[in-house]
MILUM-733847 format. One line per 4 residues: their letters; for each residue x, y, z of C-alpha. Coordinates in pm, whole numbers, plus 50000, padded with zeros to 5 digits. Example, Ala and Ser with C-alpha at 12.3 -4.5 7.8 and 13.67 -1.06 7.14 Angstrom:
<pts>
as> 51230/49550/50780 ~ 51367/49894/50714
</pts>
This chain:
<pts>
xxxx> 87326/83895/41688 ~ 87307/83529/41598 ~ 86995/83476/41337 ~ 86966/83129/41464
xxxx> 86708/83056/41708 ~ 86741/82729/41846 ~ 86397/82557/42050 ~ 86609/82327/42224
xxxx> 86927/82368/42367 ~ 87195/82228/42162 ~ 87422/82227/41832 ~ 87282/82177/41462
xxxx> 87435/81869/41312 ~ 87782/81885/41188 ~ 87787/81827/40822 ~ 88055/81619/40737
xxxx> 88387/81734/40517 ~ 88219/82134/40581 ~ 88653/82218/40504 ~ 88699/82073/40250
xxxx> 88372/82141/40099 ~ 88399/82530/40198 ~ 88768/82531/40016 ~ 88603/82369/39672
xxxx> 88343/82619/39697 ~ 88513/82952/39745 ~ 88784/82854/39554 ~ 88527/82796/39258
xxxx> 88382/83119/39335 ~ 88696/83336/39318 ~ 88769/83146/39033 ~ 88896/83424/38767
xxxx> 88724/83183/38499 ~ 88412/83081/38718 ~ 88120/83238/38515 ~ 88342/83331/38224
xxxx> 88049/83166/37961 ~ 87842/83499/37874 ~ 87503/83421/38002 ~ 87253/83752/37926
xxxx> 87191/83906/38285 ~ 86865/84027/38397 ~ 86976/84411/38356 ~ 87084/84298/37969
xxxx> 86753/84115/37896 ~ 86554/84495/38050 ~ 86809/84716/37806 ~ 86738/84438/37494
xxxx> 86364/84411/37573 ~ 86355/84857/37590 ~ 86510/84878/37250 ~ 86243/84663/37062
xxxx> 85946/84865/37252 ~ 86099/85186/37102 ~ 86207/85005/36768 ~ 85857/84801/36715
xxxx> 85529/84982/36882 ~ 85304/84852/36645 ~ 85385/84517/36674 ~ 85284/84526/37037
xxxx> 84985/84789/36970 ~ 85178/85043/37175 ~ 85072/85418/37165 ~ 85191/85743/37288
xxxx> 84845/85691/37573 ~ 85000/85346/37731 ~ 85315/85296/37956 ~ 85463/84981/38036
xxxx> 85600/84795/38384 ~ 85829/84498/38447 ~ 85689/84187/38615 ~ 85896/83998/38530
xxxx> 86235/83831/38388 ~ 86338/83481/38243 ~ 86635/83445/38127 ~ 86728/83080/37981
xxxx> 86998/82840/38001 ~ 87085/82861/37625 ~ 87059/83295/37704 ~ 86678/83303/37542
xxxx> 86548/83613/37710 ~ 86175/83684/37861 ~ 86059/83993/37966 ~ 85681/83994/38077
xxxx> 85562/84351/38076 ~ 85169/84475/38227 ~ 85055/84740/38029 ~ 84858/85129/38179
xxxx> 84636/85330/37924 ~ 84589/85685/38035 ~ 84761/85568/38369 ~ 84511/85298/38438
xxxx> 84582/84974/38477 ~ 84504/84740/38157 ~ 84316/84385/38230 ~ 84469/84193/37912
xxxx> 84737/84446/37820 ~ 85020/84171/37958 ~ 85267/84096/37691 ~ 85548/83874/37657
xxxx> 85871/83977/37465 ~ 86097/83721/37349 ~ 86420/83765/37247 ~ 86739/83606/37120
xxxx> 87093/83507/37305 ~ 87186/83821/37128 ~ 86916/84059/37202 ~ 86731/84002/36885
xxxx> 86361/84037/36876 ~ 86217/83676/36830 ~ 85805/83671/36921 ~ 85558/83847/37157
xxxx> 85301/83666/37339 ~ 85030/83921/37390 ~ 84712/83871/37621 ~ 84496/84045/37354
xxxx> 84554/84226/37055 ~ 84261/84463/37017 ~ 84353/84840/37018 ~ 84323/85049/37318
xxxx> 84124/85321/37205 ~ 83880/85519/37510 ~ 83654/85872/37394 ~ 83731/85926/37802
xxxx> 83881/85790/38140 ~ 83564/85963/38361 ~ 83293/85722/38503 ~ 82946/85739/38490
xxxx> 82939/85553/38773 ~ 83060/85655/39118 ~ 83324/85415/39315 ~ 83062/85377/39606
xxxx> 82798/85274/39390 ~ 83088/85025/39217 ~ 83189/84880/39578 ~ 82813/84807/39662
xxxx> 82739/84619/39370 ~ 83058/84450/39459 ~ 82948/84299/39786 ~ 82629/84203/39674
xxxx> 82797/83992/39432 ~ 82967/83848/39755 ~ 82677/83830/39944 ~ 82499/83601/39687
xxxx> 82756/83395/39645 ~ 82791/83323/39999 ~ 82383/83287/40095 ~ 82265/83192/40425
xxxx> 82614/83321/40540 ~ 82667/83608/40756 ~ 82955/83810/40648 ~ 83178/83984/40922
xxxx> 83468/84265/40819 ~ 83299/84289/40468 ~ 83501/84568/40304 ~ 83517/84627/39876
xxxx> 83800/84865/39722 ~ 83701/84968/39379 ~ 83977/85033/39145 ~ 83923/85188/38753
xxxx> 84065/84986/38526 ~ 84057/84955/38156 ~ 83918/84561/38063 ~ 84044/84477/37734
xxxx> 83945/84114/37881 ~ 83603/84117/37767 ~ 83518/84239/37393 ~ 83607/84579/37286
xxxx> 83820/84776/37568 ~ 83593/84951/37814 ~ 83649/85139/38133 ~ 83561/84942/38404
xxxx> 83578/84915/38776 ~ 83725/84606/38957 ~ 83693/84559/39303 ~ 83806/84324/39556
xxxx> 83484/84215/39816 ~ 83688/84031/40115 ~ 83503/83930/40437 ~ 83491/83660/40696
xxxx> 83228/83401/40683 ~ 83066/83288/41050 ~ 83353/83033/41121 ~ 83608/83300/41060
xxxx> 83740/83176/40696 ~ 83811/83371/40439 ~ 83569/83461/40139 ~ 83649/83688/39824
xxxx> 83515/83783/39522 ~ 83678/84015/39296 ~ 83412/84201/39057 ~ 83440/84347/38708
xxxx> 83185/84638/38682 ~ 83081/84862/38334 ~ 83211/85201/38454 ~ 82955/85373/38218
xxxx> 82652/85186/38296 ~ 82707/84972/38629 ~ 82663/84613/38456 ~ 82844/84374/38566
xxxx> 83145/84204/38347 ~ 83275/83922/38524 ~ 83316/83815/38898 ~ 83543/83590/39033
xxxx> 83682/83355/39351 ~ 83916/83594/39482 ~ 84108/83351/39684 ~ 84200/83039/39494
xxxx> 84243/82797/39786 ~ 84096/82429/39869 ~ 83981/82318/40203 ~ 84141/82026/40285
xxxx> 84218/81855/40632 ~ 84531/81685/40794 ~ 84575/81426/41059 ~ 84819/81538/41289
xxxx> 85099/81362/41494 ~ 85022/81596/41793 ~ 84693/81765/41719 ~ 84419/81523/41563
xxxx> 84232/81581/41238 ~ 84289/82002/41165 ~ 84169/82167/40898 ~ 84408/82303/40581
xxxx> 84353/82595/40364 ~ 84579/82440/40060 ~ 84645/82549/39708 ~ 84584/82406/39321
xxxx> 84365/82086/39276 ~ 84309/81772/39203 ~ 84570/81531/39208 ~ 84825/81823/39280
xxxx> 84753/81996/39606 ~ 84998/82185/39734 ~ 85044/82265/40102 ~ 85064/82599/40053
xxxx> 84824/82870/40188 ~ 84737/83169/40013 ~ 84484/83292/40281 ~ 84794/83351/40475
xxxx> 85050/83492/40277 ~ 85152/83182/40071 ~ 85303/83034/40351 ~ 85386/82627/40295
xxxx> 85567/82318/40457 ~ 85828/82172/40276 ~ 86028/81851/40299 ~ 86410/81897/40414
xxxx> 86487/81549/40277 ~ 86669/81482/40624 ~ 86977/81729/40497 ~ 87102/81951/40655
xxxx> 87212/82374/40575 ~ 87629/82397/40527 ~ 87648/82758/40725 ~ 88000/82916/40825
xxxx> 87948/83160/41081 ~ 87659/83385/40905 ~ 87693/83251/40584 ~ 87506/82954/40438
xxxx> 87676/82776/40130 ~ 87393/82538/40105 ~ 87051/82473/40215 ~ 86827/82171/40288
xxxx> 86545/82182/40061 ~ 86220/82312/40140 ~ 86057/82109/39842 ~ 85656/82163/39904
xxxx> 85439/81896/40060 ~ 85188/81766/39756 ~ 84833/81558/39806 ~ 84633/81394/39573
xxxx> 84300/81375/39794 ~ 84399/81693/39981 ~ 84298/81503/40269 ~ 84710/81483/40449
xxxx> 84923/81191/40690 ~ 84784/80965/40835 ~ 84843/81057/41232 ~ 85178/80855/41253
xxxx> 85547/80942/41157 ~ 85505/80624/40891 ~ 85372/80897/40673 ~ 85633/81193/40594
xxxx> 85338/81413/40563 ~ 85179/81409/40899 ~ 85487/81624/41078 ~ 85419/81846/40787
xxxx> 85034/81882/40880 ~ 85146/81996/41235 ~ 85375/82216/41110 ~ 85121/82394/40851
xxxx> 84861/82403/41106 ~ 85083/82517/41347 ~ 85155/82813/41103 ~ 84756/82862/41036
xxxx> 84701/82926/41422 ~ 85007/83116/41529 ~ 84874/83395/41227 ~ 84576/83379/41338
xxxx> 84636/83442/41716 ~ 84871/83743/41591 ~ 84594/83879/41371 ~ 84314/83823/41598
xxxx> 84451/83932/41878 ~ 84710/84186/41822 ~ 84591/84290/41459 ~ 84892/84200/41325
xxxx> 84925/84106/40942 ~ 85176/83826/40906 ~ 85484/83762/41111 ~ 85674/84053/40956
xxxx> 85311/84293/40970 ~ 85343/84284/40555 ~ 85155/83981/40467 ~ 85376/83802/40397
xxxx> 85406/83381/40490 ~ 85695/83250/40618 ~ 85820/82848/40555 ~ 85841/82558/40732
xxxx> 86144/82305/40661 ~ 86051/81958/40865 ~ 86265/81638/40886 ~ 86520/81846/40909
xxxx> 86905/81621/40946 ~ 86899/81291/41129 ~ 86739/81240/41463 ~ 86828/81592/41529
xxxx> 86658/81723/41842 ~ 86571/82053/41769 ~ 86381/82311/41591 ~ 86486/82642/41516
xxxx> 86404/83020/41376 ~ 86649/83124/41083 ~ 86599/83539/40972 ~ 86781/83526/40687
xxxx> 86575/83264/40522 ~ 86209/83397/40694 ~ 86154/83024/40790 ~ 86116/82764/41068
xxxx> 86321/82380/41033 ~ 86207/82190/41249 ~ 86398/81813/41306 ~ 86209/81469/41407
xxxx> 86370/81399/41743 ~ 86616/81070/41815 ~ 86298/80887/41933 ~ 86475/80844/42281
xxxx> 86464/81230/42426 ~ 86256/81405/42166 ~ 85985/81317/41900 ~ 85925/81546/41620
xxxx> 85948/81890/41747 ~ 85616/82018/41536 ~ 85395/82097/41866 ~ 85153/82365/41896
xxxx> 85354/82556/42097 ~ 85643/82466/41957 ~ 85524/82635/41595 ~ 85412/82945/41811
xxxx> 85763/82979/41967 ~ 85966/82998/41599 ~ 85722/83220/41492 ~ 85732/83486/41717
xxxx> 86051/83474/41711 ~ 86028/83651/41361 ~ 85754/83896/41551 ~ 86055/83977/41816
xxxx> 86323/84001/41490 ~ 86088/84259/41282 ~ 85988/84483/41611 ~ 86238/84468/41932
xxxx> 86523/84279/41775 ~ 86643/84157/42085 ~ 87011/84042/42073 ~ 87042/83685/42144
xxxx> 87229/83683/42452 ~ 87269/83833/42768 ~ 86921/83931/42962 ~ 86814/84043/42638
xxxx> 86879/83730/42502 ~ 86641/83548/42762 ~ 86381/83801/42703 ~ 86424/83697/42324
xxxx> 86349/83354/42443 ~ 86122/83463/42717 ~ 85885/83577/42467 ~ 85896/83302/42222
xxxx> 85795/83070/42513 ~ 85512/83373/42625 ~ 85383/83405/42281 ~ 85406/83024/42185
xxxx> 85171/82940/42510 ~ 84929/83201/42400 ~ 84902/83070/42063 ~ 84846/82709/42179
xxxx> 84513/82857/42415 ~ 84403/83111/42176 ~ 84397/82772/41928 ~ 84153/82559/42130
xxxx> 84206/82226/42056 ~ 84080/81968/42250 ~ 84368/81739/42139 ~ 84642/81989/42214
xxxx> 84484/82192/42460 ~ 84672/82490/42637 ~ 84888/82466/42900 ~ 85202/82656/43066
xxxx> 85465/82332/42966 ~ 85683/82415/42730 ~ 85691/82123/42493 ~ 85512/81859/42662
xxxx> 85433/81727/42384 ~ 85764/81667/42214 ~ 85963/81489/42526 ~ 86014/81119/42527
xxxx> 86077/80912/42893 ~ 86443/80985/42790 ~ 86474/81322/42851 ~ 86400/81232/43230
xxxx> 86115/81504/43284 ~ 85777/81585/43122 ~ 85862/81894/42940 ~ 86157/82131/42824
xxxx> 86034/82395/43051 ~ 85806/82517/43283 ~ 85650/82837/43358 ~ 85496/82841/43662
xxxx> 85825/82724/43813 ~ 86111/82738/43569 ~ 86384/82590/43790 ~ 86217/82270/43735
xxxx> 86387/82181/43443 ~ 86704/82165/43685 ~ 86883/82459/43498 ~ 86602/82772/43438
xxxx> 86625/83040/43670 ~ 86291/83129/43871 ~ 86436/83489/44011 ~ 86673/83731/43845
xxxx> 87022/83793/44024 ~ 87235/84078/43908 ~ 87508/83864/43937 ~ 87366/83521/43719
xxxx> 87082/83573/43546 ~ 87262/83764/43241 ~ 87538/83519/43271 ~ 87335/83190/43194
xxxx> 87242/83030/42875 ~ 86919/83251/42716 ~ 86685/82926/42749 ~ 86777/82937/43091
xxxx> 86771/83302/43143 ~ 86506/83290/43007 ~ 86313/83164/43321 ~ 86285/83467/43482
xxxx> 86051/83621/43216 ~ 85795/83265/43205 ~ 85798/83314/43527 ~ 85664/83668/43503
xxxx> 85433/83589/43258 ~ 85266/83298/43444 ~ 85201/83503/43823 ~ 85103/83836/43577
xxxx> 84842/83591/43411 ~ 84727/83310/43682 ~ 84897/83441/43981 ~ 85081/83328/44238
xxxx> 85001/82916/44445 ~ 84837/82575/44307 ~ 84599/82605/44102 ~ 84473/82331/43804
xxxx> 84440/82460/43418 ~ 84316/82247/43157 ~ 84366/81943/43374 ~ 84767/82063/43448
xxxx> 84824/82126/43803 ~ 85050/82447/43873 ~ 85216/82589/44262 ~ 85396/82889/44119
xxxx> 85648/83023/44448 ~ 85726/83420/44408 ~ 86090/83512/44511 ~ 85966/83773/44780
xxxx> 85678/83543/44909 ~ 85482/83780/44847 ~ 85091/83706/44714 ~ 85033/83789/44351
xxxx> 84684/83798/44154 ~ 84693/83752/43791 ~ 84503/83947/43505 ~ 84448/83729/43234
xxxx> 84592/83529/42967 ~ 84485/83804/42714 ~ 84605/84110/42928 ~ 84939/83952/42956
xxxx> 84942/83901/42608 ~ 84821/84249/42518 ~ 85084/84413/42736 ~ 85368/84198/42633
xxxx> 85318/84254/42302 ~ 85256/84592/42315 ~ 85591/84631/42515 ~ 85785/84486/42267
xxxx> 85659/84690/41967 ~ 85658/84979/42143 ~ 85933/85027/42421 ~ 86166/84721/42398
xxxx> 86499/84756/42250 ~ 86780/84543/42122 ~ 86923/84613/42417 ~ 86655/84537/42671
xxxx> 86738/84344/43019 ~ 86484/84271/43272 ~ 86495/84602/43437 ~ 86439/84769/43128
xxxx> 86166/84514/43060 ~ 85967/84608/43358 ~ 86009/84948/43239 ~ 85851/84873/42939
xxxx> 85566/84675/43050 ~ 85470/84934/43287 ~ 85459/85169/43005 ~ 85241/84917/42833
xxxx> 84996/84923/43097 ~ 84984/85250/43160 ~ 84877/85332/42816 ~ 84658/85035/42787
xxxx> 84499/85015/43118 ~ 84591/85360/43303 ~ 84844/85358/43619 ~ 84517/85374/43870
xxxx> 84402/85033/43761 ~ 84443/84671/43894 ~ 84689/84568/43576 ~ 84956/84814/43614
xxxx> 84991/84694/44008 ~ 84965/84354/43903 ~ 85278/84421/43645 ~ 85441/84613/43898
xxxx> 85374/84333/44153 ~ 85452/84065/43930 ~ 85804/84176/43819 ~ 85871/84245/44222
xxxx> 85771/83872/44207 ~ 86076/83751/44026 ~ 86316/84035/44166 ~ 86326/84278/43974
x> 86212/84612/44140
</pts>
């Protein structure tokens, strides 16, 4: 299965000398001498950094009571080794039992940098007071420090700690107070409570963010969770699992096959102001506010709507890569790296390919890689697509920008008067693009090119949401044909998107065409909606729509 997903149909650029380049490169690395200079590897720095905790527990206040864990490893150029260790007592965790051990190219104990160096000495590891009692206090802290708010999805997790932060060590409870103010933004506190007597040690921002804004090529002004501060913001957003935008320098990625040698860069956007572009491609940085914002929205649709947490459900961010190459018209998904690269158009066919529902396509196609995996050709293939284009138009309604507003064109935004029509595709009518297929044939449909095959599955999606005939959305007029002509009634943007997605987490396969497809969105319905209801005929219907019965 190819890990490339491409937006647009065509080729990434061609890097030039990729043979000879490739030859230098392997040869180097099959080199019997390449890497012959003993450097200290991670697993020697872990053995070296061991040795001295057995050889020298006083020097780092060990005792028989604490444990140590690994956080990290630095190893440097000249082989000076780093191991940063946290630090349990009585299996809890220790606030200001970190330590740093520093060693020698040959293993020899130089230093320790130590957070604090007061002993860790407890008559007892019971509280006085309860972990209720510790997560209340907790989000009243929150609660004050958001007055006149109201708080939504307030929850506080209490966790016993020892705090050798604050004075003499103490047991102590810290606990993380998370809810949603009224515009839906994140708010945090994380609170350091006496264990014994339930006073309160220390509270804390628990999400260290900045609120700044962009100005958009495609989208107007948009707001920007960011991170750090004044005059180095960074677009990166820890609200959303540190995801970021970074600048591809116009390079490109020297791949063979499934292998990448090199990479563009990804080097992260910074701001002085935190106030981002200017709303014109004469600033590098306002592609890079559609693409972050385009980010923002797509994890929020997928966590508002479908509950989902991140792209890969472990909260973890993804990455954007934008002027991507030179002129190249495209934009595409990448698994191995987790990211999206998006390129800045020839100016003649495409612009910058950073759209709303551009962002919302990539994305999802990391939802379809960490659920259905559907292989990238074939009628599975245009399903793969299919659902990219499905989610991305969700995404770009569920965001509700007047600028960008939602619509059933597939890049509309992104086309120039080159490319000869108004959009990429179109799902009310996908044959309109002069290649997409509107009906499946069991003799074509699996045979075409997936962003054609694609077609049959917009197509779907549109009658199971609007229905069949002209209609006007959002100012966009629509006549969506069925291949029967048959009458269809649609559901609902949001029951299309809650059977959909439910289909492909649940009963879609790697190996899923469009009769299996129906199969699964049937099963979707019926355990959403029941089989007696309006939305399971109205799947059935739909799907009989396109051809496939």
């Amino acid at each position: 299965m190819s890990r490339i997903r491409p937006y647009f149909k065509g080729s990434r650029p061609a890097a030039a000398g990729v043979a000879v380049a490739v030859a230098a490169l392997m040869a180097t690395a099959l080199s019997p001498t390449a890497g012959a200079e003993e450097t200290p590897t991670r697993a020697t720095a872990l053995k070296n950094a061991a040795a001295v905790l057995a050889d020298l527990p006083g020097t780092l206040g060990l005792t028989p009571r604490q444990d140590t864990t690994v956080r990290d490893v630095v190893v440097d150029a000249d082989g000076t080794q780093h191991v940063r260790y946290d630090r349990t007592y009585r299996g809890l965790p220790v606030l200001g039992g970190d330590f740093v051990v520093h060693l020698a190219k040959d293993g020899t104990y130089r230093s320790a940098t130590r957070a604090t160096r007061k002993a860790l000495s407890l008559t007892g590891v019971t509280p006085r007071i309860a972990a209720p009692k510790a997560a209340d206090l907790a989000a009243g802290v929150l609660r004050a420090a958001n007055a006149g708010q109201t708080l939504r999805r307030l929850t506080a997790r209490p966790e016993l700690v020892v705090d050798a932060l604050h004075g003499t060590p103490k047991l102590a409870w810290r606990t993380d107070a998370v809810a949603q103010d009224s515009l839906g933004n994140p708010v945090a506190r994380t609170v350091l409570t006496d264990a014994r007597t339930g006073a309160r040690i220390d509270a804390w921002d628990g999400i260290e963010t900045a609120n700044g804004d962009g100005k958009s090529l495609y989208s107007g002004t948009v707001p920007l969770t960011t991170s750090g501060s004044q005059p180095a913001y960074q677009l990166k957003d820890p609200t959303r699992g540190n995801t970021y935008t970074g600048d591809a320098a116009n390079k490109t990625d020297l791949c063979i096959l499934t292998v990448c040698l090199n990479r563009a860069p990804a080097t992260v956007f910074t701001d002085a102001d935190d106030h981002w572009g200017d709303g014109t491609t004469g600033d590098r940085s306002t592609v890079a506010v559609d693409a972050q914002y385009g980010t923002d929205v797509t994890w929020d649709y997928y966590r508002d709507v479908h509950g989902r947490n991140g792209i890969a459900g472990d909260g973890k961010g993804s990455f954007n890569r934008v002027h991507y190459g030179n002129k190249y018209n495209n934009a595409f998904w990448d698994d191995s790296c987790f990211c999206m690269t998006y390129g800045d158009g020839d100016g003649t066919q495409l612009g910058p390919l950073v759209s709303l529902d551009v962002a919302g396509h990539e994305m999802s196609h990391g939802v379809t890689s960490k659920t259905a995996a559907l292989t990238y050709s074939g009628e599975s293939g245009g399903l793969n697509e299919a659902t990219s284009d499905i989610f991305g138009t969700l995404v770009e309604f569920h965001a509700d920008n007047a600028a960008e507003p939602g619509d059933y064109l597939i890049g509309e935004r992104v086309v120039r008067s080159g490319l000869g029509r108004d959009a990429l595709r179109y799902m009310d009518k996908p044959s309109r693009d002069g290649r997409s297929a509107d009906c499946w044939d069991s003799s074509s449909t699996g045979q075409l090119d997936v962003h054609y095959s694609s077609g049959v599955g917009n197509h779907f999606a549109y009658l199971l949401a609007e229905g069949s005939g002209a209609k006007t959305i959002n100012g966009v007029r629509y006549d969506s044909p069925t291949c029967d002509g048959s009458t269809v009634t649609g559901i609902g943007r949001a029951k299309l998107g809650t059977i959909w997605y439910r289909a492909l987490t649940v009963y879609m396969t790697s190996s899923t065409t469009y009769a299996g497809a129906r199969t699964a969105t049937l099963n979707a319905a019926k355990d959403l909606y029941g089989t007696g209801g309006a939305e399971y005929a109205a799947v059935a219907a739909a799907w009989k729509a396109v051809n496939v019965a």
